[in-house]
N, C-alpha and C positions, 0 to 999 in steps of 0.2 A: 160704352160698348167697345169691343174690341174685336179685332178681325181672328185672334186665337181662340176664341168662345167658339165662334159661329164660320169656320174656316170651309168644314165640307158643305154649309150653304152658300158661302161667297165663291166656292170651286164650279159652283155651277151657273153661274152668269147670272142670273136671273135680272140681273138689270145693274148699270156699269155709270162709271163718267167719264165720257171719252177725254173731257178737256177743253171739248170743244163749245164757242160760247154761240150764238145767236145775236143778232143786231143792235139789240139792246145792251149785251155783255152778260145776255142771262148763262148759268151755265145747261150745258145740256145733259139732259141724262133721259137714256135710252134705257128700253125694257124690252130686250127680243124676245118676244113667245114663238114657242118649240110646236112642233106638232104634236108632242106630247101634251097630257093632261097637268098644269101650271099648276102648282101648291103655293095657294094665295098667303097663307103662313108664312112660308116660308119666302114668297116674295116681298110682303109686308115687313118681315123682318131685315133683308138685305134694303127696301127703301129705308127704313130705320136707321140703319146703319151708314150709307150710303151720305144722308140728309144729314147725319152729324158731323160729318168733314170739313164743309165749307164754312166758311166765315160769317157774322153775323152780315156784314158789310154786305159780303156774294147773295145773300141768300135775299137780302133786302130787294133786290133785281129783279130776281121772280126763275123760276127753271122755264126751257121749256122742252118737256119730253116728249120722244119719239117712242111713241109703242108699237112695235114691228109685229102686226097681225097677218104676215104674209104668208107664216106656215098654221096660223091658230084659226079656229073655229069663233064665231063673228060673240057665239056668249062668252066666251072668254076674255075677250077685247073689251067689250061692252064691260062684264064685270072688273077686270082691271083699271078701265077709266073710273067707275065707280067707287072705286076702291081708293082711286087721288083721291079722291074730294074726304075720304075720312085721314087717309094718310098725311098729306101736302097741300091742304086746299090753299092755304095763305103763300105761299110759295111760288105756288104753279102758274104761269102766267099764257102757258097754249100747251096744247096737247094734238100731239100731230098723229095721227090714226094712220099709217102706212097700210092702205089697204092691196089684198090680189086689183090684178089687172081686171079681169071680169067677173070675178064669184061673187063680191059684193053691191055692184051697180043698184040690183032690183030691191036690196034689202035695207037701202039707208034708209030710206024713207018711213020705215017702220022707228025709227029712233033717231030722229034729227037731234043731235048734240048742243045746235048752235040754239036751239030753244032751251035746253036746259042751263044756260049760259049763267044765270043771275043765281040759278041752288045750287051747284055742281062750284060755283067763283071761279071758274076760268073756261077760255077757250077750246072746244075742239075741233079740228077742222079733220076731211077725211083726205088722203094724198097720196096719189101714188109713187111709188120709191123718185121716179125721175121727174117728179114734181117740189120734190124739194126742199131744191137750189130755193123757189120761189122764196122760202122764209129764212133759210141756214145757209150760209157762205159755203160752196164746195171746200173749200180748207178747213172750214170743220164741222164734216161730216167725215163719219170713216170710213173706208173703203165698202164696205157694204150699203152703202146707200149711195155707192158711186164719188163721195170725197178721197179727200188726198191726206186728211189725219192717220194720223198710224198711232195703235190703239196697241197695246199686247195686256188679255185679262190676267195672266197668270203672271204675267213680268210685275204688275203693277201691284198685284197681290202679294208677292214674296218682299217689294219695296214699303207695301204698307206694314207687312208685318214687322222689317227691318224697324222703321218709323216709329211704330206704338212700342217696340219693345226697346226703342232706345227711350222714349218719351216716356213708358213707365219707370224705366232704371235711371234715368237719370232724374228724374220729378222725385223718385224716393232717394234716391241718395242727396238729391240738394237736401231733401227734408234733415237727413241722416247727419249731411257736414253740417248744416246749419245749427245742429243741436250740438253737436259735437261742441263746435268753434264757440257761440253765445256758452255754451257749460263751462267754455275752458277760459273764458272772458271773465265768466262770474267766481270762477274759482280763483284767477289770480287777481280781482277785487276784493275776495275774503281771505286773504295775507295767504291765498295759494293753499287753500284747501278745496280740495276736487270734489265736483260733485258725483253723482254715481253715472252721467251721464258721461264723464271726460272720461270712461275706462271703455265706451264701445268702438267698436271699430266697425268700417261702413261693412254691410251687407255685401256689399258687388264692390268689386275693386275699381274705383275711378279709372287710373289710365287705360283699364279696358274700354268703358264707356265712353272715355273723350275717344278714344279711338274709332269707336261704330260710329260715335258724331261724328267726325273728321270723314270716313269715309262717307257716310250717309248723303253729307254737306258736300261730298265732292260729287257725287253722282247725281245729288240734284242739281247742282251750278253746271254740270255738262251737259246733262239733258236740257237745260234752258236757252243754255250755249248753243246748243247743236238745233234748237228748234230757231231760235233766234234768226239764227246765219245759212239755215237751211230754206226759212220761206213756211216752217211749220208751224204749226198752233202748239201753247203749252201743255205741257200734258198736266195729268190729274194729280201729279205731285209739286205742284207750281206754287208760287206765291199765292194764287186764289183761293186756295185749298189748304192754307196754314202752313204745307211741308216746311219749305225750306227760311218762311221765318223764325216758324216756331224752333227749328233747331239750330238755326243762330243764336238766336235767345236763350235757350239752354246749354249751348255750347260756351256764349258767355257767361252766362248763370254758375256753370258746374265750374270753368275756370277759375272765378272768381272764388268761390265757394273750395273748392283743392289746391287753391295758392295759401290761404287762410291753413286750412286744413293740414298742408303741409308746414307751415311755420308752428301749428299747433303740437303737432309729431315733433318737430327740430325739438321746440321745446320741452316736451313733455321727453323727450329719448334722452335731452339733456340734462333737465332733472332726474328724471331714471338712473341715469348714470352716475349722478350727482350723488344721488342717494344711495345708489349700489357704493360708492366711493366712501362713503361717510361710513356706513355701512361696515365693510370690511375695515376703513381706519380703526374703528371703533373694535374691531375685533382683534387686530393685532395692539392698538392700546391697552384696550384690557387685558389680555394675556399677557405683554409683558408685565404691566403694573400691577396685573392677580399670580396668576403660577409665577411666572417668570422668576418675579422678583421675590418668590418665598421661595424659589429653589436657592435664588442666591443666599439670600436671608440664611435658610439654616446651613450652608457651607462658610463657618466658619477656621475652622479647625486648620492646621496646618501637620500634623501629625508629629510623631517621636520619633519617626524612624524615614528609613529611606522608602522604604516597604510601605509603610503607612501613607508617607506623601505622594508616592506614586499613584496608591489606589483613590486616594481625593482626587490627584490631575486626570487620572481617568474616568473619574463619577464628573468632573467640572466638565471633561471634552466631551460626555454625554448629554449637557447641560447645553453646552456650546451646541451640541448638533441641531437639539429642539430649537435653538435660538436662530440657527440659519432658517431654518425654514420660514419662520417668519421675518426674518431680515431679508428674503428672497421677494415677498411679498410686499413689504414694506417698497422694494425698488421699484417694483412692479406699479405699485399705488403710485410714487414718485414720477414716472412716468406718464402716467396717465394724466395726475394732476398737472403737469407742468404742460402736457398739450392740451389740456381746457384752458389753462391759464392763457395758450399765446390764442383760440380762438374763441374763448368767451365773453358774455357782454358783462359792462361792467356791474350789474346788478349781482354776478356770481363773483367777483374778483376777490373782495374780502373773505368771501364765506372759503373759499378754494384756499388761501395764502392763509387762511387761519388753523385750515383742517391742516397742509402740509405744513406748516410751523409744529402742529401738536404731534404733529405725524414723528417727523423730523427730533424734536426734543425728546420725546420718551424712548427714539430707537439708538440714536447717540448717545443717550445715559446710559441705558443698558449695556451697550456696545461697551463704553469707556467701564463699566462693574466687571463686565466679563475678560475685560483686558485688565485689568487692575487685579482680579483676583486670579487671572492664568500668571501674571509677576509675582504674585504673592507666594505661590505655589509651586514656580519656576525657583525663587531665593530660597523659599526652603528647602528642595531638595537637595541645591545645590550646600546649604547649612547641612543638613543630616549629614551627607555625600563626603562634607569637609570633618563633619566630626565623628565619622564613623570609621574614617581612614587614619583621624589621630588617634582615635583608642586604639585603631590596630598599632599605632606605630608606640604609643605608649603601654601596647602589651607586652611588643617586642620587643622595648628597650628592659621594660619590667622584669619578663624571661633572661632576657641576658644577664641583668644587675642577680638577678636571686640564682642564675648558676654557678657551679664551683669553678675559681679560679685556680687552675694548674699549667701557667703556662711552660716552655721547657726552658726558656733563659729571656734576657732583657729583649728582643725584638720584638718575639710573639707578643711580650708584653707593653710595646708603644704600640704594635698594629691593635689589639685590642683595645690598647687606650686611645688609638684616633677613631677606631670604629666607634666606640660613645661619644664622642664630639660629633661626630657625624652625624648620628642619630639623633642628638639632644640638637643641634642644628636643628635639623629636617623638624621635629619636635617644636620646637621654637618657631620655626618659619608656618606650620601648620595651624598653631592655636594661633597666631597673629591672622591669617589668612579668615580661623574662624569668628574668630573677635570683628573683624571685617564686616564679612560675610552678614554676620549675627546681629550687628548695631545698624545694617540698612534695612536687613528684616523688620527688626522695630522700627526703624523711622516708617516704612513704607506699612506698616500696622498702624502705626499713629495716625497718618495723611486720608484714613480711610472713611471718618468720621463725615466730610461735606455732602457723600452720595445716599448715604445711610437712609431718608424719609425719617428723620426721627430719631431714628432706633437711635441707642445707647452702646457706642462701640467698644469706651471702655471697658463694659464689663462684659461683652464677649470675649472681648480678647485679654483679658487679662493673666487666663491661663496661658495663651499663648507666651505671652512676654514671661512670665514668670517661668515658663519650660524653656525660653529661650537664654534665658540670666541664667537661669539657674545650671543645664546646660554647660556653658559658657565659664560661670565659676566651677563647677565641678572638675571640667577639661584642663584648667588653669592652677587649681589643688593637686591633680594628680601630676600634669606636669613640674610643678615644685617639688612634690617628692620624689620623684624622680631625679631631680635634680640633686636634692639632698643625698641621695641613692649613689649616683652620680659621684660627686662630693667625695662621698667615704671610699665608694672604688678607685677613686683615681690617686687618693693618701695613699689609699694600702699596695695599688700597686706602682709607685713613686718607690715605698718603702722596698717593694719587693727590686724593682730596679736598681736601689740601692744596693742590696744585699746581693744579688746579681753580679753587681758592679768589685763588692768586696770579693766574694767568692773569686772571681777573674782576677782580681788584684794578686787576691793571697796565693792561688793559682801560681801566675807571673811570679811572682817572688821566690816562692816553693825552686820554678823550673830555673829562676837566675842562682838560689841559693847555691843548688846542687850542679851546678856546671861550676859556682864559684867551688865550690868543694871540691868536686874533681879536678880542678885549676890545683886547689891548693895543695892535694894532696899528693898530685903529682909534680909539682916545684917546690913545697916545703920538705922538702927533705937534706937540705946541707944545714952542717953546726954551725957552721961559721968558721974563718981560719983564723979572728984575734977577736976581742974581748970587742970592740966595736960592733962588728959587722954579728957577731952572735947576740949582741942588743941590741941590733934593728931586727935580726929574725924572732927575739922574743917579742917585741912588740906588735908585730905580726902577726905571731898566734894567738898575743892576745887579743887582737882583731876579730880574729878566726870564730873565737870560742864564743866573744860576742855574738858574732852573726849566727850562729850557733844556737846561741842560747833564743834568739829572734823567732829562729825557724820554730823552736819550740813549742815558744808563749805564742804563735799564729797557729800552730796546731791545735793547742786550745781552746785557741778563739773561733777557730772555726767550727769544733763541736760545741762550745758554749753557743754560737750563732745560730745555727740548725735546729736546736733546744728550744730556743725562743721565739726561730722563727714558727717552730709551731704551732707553739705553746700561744703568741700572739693570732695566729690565723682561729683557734680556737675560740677568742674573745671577737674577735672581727664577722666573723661565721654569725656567733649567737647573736652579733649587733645588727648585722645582714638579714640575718633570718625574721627579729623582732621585726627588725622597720618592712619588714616585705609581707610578714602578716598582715600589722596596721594596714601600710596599702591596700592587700587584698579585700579586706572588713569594710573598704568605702567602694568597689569597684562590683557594679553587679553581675551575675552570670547572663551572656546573653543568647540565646536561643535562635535555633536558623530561621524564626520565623520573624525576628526582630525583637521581641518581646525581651522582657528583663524583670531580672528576681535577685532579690537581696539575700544572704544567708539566714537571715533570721529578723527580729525585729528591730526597731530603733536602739528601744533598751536594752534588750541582750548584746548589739553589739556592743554600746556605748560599757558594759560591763567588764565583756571579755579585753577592749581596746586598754581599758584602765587597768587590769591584770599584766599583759603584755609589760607595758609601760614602766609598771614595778618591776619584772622581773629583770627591764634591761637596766635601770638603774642600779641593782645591786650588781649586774654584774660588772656594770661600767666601774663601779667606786672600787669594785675589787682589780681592774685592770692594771697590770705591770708595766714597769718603763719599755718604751720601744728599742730596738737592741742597738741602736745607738749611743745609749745610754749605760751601757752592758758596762760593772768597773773589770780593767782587764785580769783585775785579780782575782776573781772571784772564780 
């Protein structure tokens, strides 16, 4: 029974336990009738209730009740004592009839109680209020029967409901942990498979209910306290009456049972965790070892151009970015696991050091792919970058070689001729730089093979190395022709320097002749005055006429020189022009998009290259002596 059932019958007194006991230790329980007409129902029900409180021990004593008929009519009284003997006969051990002062004197006698003594199984005597003391201690009796107990019905109503409603909340929740804790016992006896009980969680929050215990338990220890040291009797929430042991015992009980309970939570939040941990490893394992590593997988390529490599580095840094995000996770994991590691028990230590080892190896490998192939794709640009800037420079030495040389004397013509050294320098230092470049390309192609899973690197990359060779010899062909190129401009304009040089000479000589002339022909004019001195002046003239005859044959020679130097520039042109087609027939057009297109196809060029080729031949075999070789006779 509970006092929340039946609350607006226990609000009306109908009969109480002051606390107070009787000589024997019995306890007493008093039933004041009202002047009102008494609802035996409902007084039978509060005895009921009343009667289940006490101790088997208390009860064993015997009660003995005072039924206060001092405002009730005498059948009422009469039927209430009748009414013990079906309620509490085994119990009851007197029954104190508190009668008025005079309205009942004349009417006992019609119903002597003390003869009904043997059917009825207990005592009743009839007594008026100030009578008693004779059977119950004034200390406990309560103030309305002239004691000194202090009684409050509603005080002790609001503490019993306190009582029962911790007594039912925590009687179910021990049930609650108990099931809990035993479920979570037997699950980590079957290698830590839970049962369906290890997922509830308690009804009523524990630290709430140790808490109404804690107070409950403090307010009955003060009342006992205070009755104690005061000279009072205990009240009806006493040790006699279960209160304050029963929720010792359950205040131990539920402790016990939420210290469990709580290691059961550490544990299981631990594993929770554990498994949320494994959990997400597992997710960032698989994505790098699934997508991850098939993004790398199909980024092979390294491109043909500067154009091309850049747009791989920028498809790889979109690669890299998916890649942080779970490398951001991955630290996160890192951290997590390294603080179960410093406070968990050893039964998790391997499982923890095993997950972060797996964790650990797959996000390093990846890490080191990603960094391995941003290098790979770093050296090739910087390859294209190196051989995109030699073809310009072997365009522009190309254009220079196949323009016409007209210089206007010897200077012009050593400045042009150091400007091709220059160039073929620069030329030189660039293909060397891409040769460089180009052979760590490949080695760092080759080294790529350990991370691979398998895969077969050589034959991804083989295009690669074969554009990078090939490449590389291509760059190294044109720079020899060039050089050959080279070669021939720098004979012819040696030759022109020479011819340069005679021009000046003959020049000079021309302007010494004709000052000697004018010398001469303003002091040869004496005959001579004897046969002597008129034979040194002939010998003289015929000096004269020599020199004379010099200036001549250089007049010739200088238009024979001019003849030839043409006429040579004409075969040197056609040889210029031959070898600078060839060139252009291996060199492809290239497009602002990077891209490149050949003239035509392998074997048309390899057709037209052989046509060429005869034609400079014939003319080479038909080419005349260089005009050094000029006879001055001619």
């Amino acid at each position: 029974m509970e006092a929340t059932s039946m609350l607006p019958i226990l609000k009306k007194r109908l009969a109480f336990l002051s606390g107070g006991k009787d000589r024997r230790s019995g306890l007493i329980l008093t039933i004041p009738l009202c002047s009102e007409q008494t609802n035996m129902d409902e007084l039978s029900v509060t005895l009921d209730y009343l009667l289940s409180i006490p101790s088997d021990k208390c009860k064993a004593r015997g009660f003995t009740v005072i039924v206060d008929g001092r405002k009730s009519q005498w059948n009422v009284v009469k039927t209430v004592v009748l009414m013990l003997q079906n309620v509490i006969p085994a119990e009851v051990s007197l029954v104190c009839v508190v009668k008025p002062d005079e309205f009942w004197d004349k009417k006992v006698t019609h119903f002597c109680f003390w003869k009904e003594k043997d059917r009825l199984g207990f005592e009743v005597i009839l007594v008026s209020a100030n009578k008693l003391t004779r059977y119950i201690e004034p200390c406990q009796l309560t103030e309305e029967f002239g004691g000194s107990l202090l009684y409050d019905h509603i005080d002790w109503l609001n503490k019993r409901l306190v009582f029962e409603k911790f007594t039912k909340e925590s009687t179910s929740l021990l049930d609650e942990l108990a099931l809990i804790n035993n479920g979570s016992e037997r699950g980590n006896q079957q290698e830590k498979e839970r049962p369906v009980e290890y997922n509830f969680l308690p009804s009523v929050d524990p630290e709430t209910v140790l808490q109404t215990g804690h107070e409950l338990l403090s307010e009955l220890q003060q009342r006992r306290f205070n009755g104690l040291e005061g000279g009072m009797s205990w009240s009806p929430m006493d040790d006699e009456l279960l209160a304050q042991p029963k929720v010792v015992k359950l205040l131990d009980s539920l402790r016990e049972q939420y210290t469990r309970y709580q290691e059961v939570c550490r544990q299981r939040s631990k594993r929770t965790q554990l498994e949320e941990i494994q959990q997400k490893v597992m997710q960032v394992v698989n994505w790098l070892e699934g997508p991850g590593s098939e993004q790398l997988r199909t980024q092979w390529g390294i491109g043909d151009s500067i154009r091309a490599s850049q747009a791989l580095q920028q498809k790889h840094e979109e690669i890299e970015s998916q890649h942080s995000e779970w490398f951001a996770v991955y630290v996160e994991l890192n951290q997590q696991i390294a603080a179960l590691l410093n406070a968990g028990d050893e039964e998790d230590l391997l499982e923890l050091k095993a997950l972060q080892q797996q964790l650990s190896d797959v996000c390093y490998r990846q890490a080191s792919q990603l960094e391995f192939r941003q290098n790979v794709l770093q050296t090739a640009l910087e390859f294209h970058g190196i051989a995109q800037d030699l073809s310009q420079q072997l365009d522009g030495l190309l254009g220079m070689l196949c323009a016409d040389v007209a210089p206007a004397d010897g200077t012009a013509i050593q400045q042009t001729l150091k400007l091709l050294e220059e160039k073929l320098k620069s030329v030189d230092t660039a293909l060397q730089n891409l040769q460089e470049k180009g052979q760590g390309l490949l080695d760092q192609m080759t080294s790529q093979a350990p991370w691979t899973f398998g895969k077969d690197v050589s034959i991804e990359n083989k295009d690669n190395i074969e554009h990078i060779q090939g490449l590389m010899e291509d760059m190294q062909l044109r720079k020899q022709r060039c050089e050959d190129m080279v070669d021939v401009r720098r004979l012819k304009m040696l030759q022109m320097v020479q011819l340069f040089k005679c021009e000046e000479d003959a020049a000079q000589a021309v302007e010494w002749l004709s000052e000697l002339l004018d010398a001469l022909l303003k002091t040869h004019i004496r005959l001579g005055d004897d046969a002597q001195e008129a034979k040194v002046l002939l010998e003289k003239h015929r000096k004269f006429i020599d020199v004379a005859q010099i200036l001549k044959d250089n007049s010739q020679l200088e238009e024979q020189t001019e003849a030839w130097k043409e006429f040579l520039e004409r075969f040197d042109e056609v040889e210029v022009t031959g070898k600078s087609l060839l060139d252009r027939l291996t060199v492809p057009v290239i497009y602002p998009d990077g891209s490149e297109q050949y003239f035509g196809s392998p074997s048309d060029m390899a057709s037209t290259a052989e046509h060429i080729r005869e034609k400079m031949r014939l003319v080479s075999q038909k080419k005349p002596q260089s005009p050094e070789h000029i006879p001055k006779d001619s």
